[in-house]
C-alpha positions, -999 to 999 in steps of 0.1 A, spaced: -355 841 -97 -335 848 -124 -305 858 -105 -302 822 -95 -296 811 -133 -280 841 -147 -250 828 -152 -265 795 -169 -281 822 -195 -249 838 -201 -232 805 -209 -257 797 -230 -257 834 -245 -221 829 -254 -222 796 -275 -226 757 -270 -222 748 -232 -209 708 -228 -209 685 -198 -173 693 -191 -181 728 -179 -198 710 -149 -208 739 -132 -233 757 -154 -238 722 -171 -252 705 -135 -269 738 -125 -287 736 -158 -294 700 -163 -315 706 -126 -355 702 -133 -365 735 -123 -336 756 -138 -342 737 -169 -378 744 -175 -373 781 -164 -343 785 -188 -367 769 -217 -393 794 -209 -370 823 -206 -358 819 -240 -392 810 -253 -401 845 -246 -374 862 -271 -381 834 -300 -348 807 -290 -354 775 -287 -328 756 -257 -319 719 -276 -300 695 -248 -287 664 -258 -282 653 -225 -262 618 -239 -242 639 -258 -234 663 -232 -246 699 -250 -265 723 -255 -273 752 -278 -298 778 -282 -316 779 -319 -338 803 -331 -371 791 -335 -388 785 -371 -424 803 -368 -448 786 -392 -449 821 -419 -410 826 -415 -420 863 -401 -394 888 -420 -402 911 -389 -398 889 -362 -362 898 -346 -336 872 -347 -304 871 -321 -291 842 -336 -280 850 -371 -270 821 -396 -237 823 -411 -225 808 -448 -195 787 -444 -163 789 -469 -159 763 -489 -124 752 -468 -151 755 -437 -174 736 -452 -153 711 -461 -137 705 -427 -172 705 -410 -180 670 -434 -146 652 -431 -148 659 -390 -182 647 -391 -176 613 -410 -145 611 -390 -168 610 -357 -190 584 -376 -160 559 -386 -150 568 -345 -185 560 -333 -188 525 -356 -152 516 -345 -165 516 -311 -127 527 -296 -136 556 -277 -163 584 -269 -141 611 -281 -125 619 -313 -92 627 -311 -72 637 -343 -34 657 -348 -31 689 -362 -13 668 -393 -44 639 -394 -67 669 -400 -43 682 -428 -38 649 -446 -77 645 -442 -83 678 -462 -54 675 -485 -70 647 -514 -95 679 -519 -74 705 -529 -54 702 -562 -17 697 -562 -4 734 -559 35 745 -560 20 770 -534 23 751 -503 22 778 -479 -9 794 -493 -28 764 -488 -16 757 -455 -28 791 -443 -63 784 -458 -63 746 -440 -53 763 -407 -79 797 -413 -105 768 -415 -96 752 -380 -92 785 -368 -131 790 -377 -142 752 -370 -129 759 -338 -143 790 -330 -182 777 -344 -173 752 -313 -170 719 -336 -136 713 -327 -113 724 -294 -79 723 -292 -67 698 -264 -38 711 -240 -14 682 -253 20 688 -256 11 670 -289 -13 696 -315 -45 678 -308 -81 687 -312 -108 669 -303 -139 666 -320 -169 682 -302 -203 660 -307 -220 687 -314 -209 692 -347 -237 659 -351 -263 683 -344 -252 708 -376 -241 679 -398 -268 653 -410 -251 618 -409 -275 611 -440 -258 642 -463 -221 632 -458 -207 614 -487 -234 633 -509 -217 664 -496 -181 653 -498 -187 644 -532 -199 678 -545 -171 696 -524 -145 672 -545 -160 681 -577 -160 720 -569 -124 714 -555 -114 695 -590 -132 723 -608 -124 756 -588 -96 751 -559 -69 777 -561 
């Protein structure tokens, strides 16, 4: 039984799996693999989250009511950089001011809109090249936590992966980019 939706497991194993990978996304949007692929990673404490309207899903690891110390855990949680972190909220509120401007489903910015987007939170610097290398270190990781891919433009473009909606509360944005610009005024380079 499980050979038939191994290699849905394996996808979702990997990372985030979106409607554009169609095959593993069809295969395991179907009613029976679906509830069989729940059930299977019920058994080893993940939780499968779909958002079906989005077009993702992810595995999480479930929350037992104690927080057992002892229970194992496959999905470990990671503590973002400051640069990381700070990317992750001005994508996310870029994908709001996309979604309330109504132009188009996907969020599509230049390699040099998500520069000038980071730029107003680091101080001036006569070390240009050092902060550039941290700016492009944090899409390097954005990109790899799956909250951004890098479109095959001849233009550098990355799209914005909806996802990132699922990791980022709407509601903490500006309360977040607020702190980030006072730890930036205070502490940046």
């Amino acid at each position: 039984m499980i050979k038939q939706y191994s290699h849905i497991l394996v996808a979702l194993l990997k990372g985030i799996v979106y409607s554009h990978q169609e095959k593993v996304w069809d295969e395991l949007l179907k009613p029976e693999n679906e509830s069989d692929v729940k059930r299977y990673f019920a058994d080893i404490n993940l939780e499968l989250i779909i958002d079906k309207s989005e077009g993702y899903a992810y595995l999480k690891q479930k929350q037992s009511e104690e927080e057992d110390e002892e229970a194992p855990k496959l999905i470990e949680r990671r503590q973002l950089n400051f640069h990381v972190s700070l990317l992750c909220l001005l994508l996310r509120k870029h994908l709001i001011e996309n979604d309330r401007e109504g132009e188009s489903t996907k969020a599509i910015l230049t390699r040099d809109e998500i520069i000038q987007l980071v730029k107003p939170f680091y101080r001036e610097t006569t070390n240009e090249a050092n902060q550039q290398k941290q700016i492009e270190a944090a899409m390097k990781r954005v990109i790899e936590e799956g909250f951004l891919r890098k479109m095959k433009t001849e233009e550098e473009q990355y799209e914005i992966n909806r996802i990132i909606k699922a990791f980022v509360n709407a509601d903490v944005v500006k309360d977040a980019l607020d702190k980030l610009q006072n730890y930036a005024n205070q502490y940046s380079e």
